[in-house]
Structures are given as structure tokens and as C-alpha cells.
TORDO-668936 format. One record per residue (C-alpha): y, z, x. Coordinates in Angstrom, 1 decimal. Each point is the difference from the previous one (the first is absolute). Example, Ala and Ser with C-alpha at 12.3 -4.5 7.8 and 13.67 -1.06 7.14 Angstrom:
BEGIN
north, up, east
-4.5, 7.8, 12.3
3.4, -0.7, 1.4
REM end
This chain:
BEGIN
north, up, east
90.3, -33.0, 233.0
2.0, -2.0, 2.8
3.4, -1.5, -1.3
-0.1, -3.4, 1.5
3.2, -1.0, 2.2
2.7, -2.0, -1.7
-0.5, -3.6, 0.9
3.6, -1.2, 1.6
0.2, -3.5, -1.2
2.6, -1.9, 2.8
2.2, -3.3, -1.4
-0.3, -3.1, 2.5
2.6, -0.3, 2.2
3.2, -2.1, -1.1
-0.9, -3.8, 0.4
3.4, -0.3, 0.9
2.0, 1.7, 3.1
-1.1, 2.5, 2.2
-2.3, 3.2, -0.6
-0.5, 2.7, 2.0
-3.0, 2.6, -0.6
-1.1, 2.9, 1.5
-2.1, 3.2, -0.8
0.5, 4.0, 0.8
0.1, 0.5, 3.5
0.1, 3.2, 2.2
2.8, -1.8, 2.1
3.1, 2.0, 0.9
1.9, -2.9, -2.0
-1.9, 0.4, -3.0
2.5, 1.5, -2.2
3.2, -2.3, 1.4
-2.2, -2.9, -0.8
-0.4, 1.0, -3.6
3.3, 1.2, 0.0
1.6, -3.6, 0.9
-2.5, -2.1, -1.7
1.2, 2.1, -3.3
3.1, -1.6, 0.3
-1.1, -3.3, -1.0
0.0, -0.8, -3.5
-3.0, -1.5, 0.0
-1.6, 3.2, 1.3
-3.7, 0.5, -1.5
-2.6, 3.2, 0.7
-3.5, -0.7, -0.9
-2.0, 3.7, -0.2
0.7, 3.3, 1.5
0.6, 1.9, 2.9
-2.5, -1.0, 2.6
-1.2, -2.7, -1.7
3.1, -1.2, -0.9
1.1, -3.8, 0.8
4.2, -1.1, 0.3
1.0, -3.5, 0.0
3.4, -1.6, -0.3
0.5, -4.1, -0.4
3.4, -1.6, 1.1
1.2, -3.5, 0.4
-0.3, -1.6, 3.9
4.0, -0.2, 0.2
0.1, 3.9, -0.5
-2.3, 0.7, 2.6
2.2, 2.1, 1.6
0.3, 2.6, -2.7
-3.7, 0.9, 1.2
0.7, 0.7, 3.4
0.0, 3.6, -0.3
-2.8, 0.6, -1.7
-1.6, -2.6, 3.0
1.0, 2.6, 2.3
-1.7, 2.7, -1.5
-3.4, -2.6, -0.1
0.4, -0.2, 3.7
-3.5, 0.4, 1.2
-1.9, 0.2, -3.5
-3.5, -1.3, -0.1
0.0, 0.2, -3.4
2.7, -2.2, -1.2
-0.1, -3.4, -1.6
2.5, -2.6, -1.1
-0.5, -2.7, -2.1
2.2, -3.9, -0.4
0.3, -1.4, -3.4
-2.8, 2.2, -0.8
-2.2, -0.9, 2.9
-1.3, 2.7, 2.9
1.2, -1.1, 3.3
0.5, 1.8, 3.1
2.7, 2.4, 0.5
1.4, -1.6, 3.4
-0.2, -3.5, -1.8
3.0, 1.7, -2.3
1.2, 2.4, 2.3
0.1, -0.9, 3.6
3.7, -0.9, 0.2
0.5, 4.3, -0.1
0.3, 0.8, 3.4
2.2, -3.2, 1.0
2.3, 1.4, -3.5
0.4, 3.3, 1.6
1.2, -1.2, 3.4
3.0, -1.7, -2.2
0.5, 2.5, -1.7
0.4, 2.1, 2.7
1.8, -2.2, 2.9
3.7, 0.1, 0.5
1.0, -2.8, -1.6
-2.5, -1.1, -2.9
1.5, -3.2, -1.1
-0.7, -1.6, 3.4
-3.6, 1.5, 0.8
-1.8, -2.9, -2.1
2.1, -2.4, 2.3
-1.3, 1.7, 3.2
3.5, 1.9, 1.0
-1.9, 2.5, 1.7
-1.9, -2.3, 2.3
1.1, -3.1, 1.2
-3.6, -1.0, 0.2
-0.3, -0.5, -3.7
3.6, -1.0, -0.4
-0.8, -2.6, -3.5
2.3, -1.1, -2.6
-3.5, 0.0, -2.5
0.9, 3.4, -1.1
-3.5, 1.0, 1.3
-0.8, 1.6, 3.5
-3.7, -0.7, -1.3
0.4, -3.6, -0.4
-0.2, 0.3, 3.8
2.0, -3.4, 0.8
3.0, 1.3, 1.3
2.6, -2.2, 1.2
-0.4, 1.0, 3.5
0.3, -2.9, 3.1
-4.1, 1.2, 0.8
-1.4, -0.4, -3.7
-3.0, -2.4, -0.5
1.3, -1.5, -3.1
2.7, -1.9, 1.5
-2.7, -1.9, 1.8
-1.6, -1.0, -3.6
1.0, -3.6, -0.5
0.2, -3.2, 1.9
2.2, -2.6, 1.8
1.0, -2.8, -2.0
1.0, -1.9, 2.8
1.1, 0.3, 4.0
3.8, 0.7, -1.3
-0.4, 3.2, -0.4
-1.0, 0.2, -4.0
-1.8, 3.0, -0.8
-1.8, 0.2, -3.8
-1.2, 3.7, -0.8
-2.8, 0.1, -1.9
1.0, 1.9, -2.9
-3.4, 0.0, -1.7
-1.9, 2.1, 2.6
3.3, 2.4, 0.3
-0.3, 0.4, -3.9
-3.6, 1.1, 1.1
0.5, 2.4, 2.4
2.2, 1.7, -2.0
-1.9, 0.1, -3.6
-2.5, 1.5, 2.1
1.7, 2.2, 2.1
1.9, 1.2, -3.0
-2.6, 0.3, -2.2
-1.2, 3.6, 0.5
3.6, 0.6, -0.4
0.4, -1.6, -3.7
1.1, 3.2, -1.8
2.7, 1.6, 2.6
3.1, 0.7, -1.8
2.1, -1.4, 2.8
-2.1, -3.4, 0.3
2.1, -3.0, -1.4
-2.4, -2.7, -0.6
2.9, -2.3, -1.0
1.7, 0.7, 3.2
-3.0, -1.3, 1.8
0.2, -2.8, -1.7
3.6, -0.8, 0.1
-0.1, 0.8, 4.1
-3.1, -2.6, 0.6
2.4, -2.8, -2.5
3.1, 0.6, 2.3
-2.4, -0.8, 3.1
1.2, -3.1, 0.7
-2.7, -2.8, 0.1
0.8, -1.7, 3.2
2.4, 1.5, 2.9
0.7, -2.2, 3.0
1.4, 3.0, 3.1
1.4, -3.3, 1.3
2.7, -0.6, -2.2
-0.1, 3.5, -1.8
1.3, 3.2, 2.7
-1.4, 2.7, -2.7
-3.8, -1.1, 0.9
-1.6, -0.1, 3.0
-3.3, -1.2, 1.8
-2.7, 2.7, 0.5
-1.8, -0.5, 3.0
-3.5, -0.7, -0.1
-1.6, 2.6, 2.8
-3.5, -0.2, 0.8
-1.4, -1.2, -3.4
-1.3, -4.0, 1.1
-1.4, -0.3, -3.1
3.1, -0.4, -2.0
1.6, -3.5, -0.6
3.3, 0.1, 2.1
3.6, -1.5, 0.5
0.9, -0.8, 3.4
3.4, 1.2, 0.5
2.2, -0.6, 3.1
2.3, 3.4, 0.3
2.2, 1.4, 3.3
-1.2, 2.9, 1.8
2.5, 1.1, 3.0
1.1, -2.7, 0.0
-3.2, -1.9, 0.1
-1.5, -2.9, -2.8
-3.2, 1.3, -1.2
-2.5, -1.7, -2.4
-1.5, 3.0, -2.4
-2.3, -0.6, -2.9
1.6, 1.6, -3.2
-2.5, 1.1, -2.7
2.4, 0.8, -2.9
3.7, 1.4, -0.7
1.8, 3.5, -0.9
3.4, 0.8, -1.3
2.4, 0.4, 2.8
1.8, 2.4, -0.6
0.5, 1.8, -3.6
2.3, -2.8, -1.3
-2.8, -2.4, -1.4
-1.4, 3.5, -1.5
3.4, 0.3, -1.8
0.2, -3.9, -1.5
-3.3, 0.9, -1.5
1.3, 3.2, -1.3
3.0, -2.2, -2.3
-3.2, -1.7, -1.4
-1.5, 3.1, -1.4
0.5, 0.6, -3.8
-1.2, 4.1, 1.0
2.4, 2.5, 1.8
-0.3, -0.1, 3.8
1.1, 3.7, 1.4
-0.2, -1.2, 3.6
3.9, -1.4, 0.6
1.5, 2.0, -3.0
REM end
């Protein structure tokens, strides 16, 4: 008479934290991924050898404890991970990886959030993702309106909060993300800036976009007065950068 196979019976997932689960795989990295996940002390096997099933459960703030055993995912069809007890995607947890590594492995870390390797995403968020960098090209300086024909300029801090909850949100879990930073950066924005009577802003030329309310301007060009509609303001210079930076309640490596 046929022994009937042993029925594995699997927990839930934690309903709080983060879970990772995955099955026996023929994968080169099968064993280092058992190996590393056996370091967690919330470590759990459920069945056998082939039929096996590994999970480990750690808080969001130690996400980067699981890295390794990520790595050794890499490529997995068969891999889940669960928030708070809940399946989600794996790039809705885990998509900050490859912009991780790149810190990791630049030549100077502290700064790579803060775009020290390219001037293009030079940012005082913390965030090369946020992708607002506090370049003299960037739309968002061009988000807000003239008060009046003196020159006052009002950013419109609601839609930049947007933009960056939504640029940052596939981002939420990366160790080096400082959500309070964000925060703090888009408080030390001042309100209103006047490139008139303040030298660290100045007026960003409006070029080829009519459809944008504008500040006529008159400025000297060799030696010539020239009327040119202005459609917002940028820091000139990295002095206004470093008046918002004595703001900031969260370390700043960029003039350390």
C-alpha cells in the first residue's frame, strides 16, 4: 500500500515587516541563498529537499541585512516577497538595488546620493532618483508664479512635494533614502525669492515654451538693453544651496 506524502503545512507570512520566500531551485546560487538567508534568526524551512520552502521576515529599517541573499535571487522566477503580510511585487520592494550598488561601488559613496558623480543630478535631496537636481536647466524651478512685476517669485511647494513622493516612491525602502531630509530640504526652500534684491538667485529664461506665464525682464547683453521674458528662478551659484543647508536638522556631507 502507497504511503501518502507528508502534508507540509506553511505559517502566514509575518503581518508585520518584510518576508521573503522562495522554493528549491536548480540556480547556481541556490546553496549561497540558503546559506545567507540561514543567518537570519527568523529563518524558517517548510519540507524537504526539493520540496523544500525558506523564508526569512525582517523589519523595513534592516533591509539591508537582506541584500545578499537578494543577490543570490537575482533572476529567480520563483521568488516572492510579502509587506506586513501582504504579496506584492518584488520590484515594488526591491528596485532601489541597482541604484544601491552604484553607491556602493563609486569613489566616494557619501556624495553619490547628492549627484557628485554627475553634475547633472547634482541635488541636495539626498536622492539622484528624486530627479530635481539643482541644476540652472531643471523644470522645477519654473514650478510657481510671479507675485508681482518686481520680480517676486512664489515656488509652489505643493506640486514639488509631488513630484518627489512620486519619484521617490519606488525608492521607499533604500537604505540610503532619508525621507526626513526630503522634507527638511523642501522647508528650507524659501517661499518667495526676489533675484532683484537677492544675488544667490537668478531669472531662468523662458526659451521657446509661449505657453508659460512670464516676467518681462530688461537685462544688458554686450552692452545692449534687452527685454527677456523670465519663467522662474535658480540658485546662482552654490551659496543659496549652503543657507539651506544651516536649516537642515540631518547631516549634509556635501561642504564637510
Amino acid at each position: 500500500m502507497r504511503v501518502p506524502d507528508t502534508v507540509t503545512e506553511i505559517e502566514a507570512p509575518s503581518s508585520v515587516g518584510i518576508t521573503i520566500e522562495f522554493p528549491y531551485s536548480s540556480a547556481q546560487s541556490f546553496d549561497f541563498a540558503v546559506e545567507c538567508a540561514r543567518k537570519f534568526a527568523t529563518f524558517r524551512e517548510y519540507g524537504k529537499d526539493k520540496k523544500a520552502i525558506y523564508r526569512v521576515t525582517f523589519d523595513a529599517s534592516q533591509i539591508e541585512s537582506s541584500l545578499d541573499l537578494i543577490e543570490h535571487l537575482k533572476g529567480w522566477r520563483r521568488r516572492t516577497v510579502y509587506v506586513d503580510g501582504e504579496k506584492v511585487t518584488w520590484d515594488s520592494v526591491f528596485s532601489f538595488t541597482w541604484c544601491y550598488e552604484r553607491k556602493k561601488a563609486s569613489y566616494k559613496p557619501e556624495l553619490y546620493c547628492f549627484g557628485y558623480e554627475n553634475e547633472y543630478d547634482f541635488n541636495i535631496w539626498g536622492c539622484i532618483q528624486a530627479r530635481l537636481p539643482f541644476t540652472e536647466n531643471a523644470n522645477w524651478f519654473s514650478w510657481g508664479r510671479w507675485l508681482n512685476e518686481k520680480g517676486d517669485w512664489q515656488f509652489d511647494k505643493e506640486r514639488i512635494r509631488h513630484e518627489l513622493e512620486k519619484a521617490l516612491y519606488p525608492y521607499r525602502y533604500c537604505p540610503a533614502l532619508q525621507a526626513g531630509l526630503v522634507e527638511d530640504v523642501l522647508q528650507a526652500l524659501p517661499e518667495v525669492v526676489n533675484p532683484f534684491s537677492d544675488k544667490n538667485w537668478k531669472f531662468v529664461e523662458r526659451w521657446g515654451d509661449e505657453s508659460s506665464p512670464g516676467l518681462l525682464v530688461t537685462v544688458d547683453r554686450y552692452g545692449f538693453k534687452e527685454q527677456v521674458v523670465m519663467k522662474g528662478v535658480c540658485p546662482n551659484g552654490k551659496s543659496v544651496l549652503k543657507e539651506m543647508g544651516k536649516k537642515l536638522r540631518f547631516r549634509m556631507p556635501l561642504w564637510e
